[in-house]
C-alpha positions in Angstrom: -4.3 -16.0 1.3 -2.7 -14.9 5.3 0.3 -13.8 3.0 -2.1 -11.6 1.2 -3.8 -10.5 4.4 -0.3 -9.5 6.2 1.0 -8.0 3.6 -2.6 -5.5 3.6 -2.3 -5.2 7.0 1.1 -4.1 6.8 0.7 -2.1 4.4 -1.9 0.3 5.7 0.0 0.5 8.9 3.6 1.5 7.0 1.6 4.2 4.6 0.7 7.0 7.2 4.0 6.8 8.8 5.7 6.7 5.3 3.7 10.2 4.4 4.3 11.7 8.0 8.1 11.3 7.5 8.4 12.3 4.1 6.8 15.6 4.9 9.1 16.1 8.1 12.6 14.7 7.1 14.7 16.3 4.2 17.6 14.5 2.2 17.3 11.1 1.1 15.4 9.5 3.7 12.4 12.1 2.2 12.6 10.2 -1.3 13.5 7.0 0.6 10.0 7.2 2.6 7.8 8.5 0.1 8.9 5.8 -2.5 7.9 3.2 0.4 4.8 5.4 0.5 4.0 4.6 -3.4 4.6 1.2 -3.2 2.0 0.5 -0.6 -0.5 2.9 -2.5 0.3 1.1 -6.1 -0.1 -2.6 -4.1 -3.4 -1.3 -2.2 -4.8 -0.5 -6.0 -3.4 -3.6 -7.3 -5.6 -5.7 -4.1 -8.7 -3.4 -4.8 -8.6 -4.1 -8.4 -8.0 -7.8 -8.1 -11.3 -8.1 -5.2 -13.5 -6.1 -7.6 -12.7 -8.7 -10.4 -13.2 -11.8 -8.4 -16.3 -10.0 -7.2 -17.4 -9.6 -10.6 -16.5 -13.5 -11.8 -18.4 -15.1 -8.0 -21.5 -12.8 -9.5 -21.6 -14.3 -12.9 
């Protein structure tokens, strides 16, 4: 569960930056960043989507 927690954390702290830099830089650090950028959006789904399940299963 604390891996799950850091990896959140961390996650919403990398994403901004990962967006401010791929706007600004050019080349492959752009792609670089902004793939960074997806993964942290695709695992933030992935967490939201797991908590509304286990949500669901504690209200049954």
């Amino acid at each position: 569960m604390t891996n799950q927690i850091v990896f959140r954390d961390v996650a919403r702290i990398i994403l901004p930056f990962s967006i401010f830099i791929g706007l600004f830089s050019h080349g492959a650090t752009s792609a670089a960043v902004f793939a960074l950028g997806l993964i942290c959006i695709c695992y933030e789904i992935k967490q939201r989507k797991r908590a509304s399940y286990l949500s669901e299963f504690e209200g049954a």
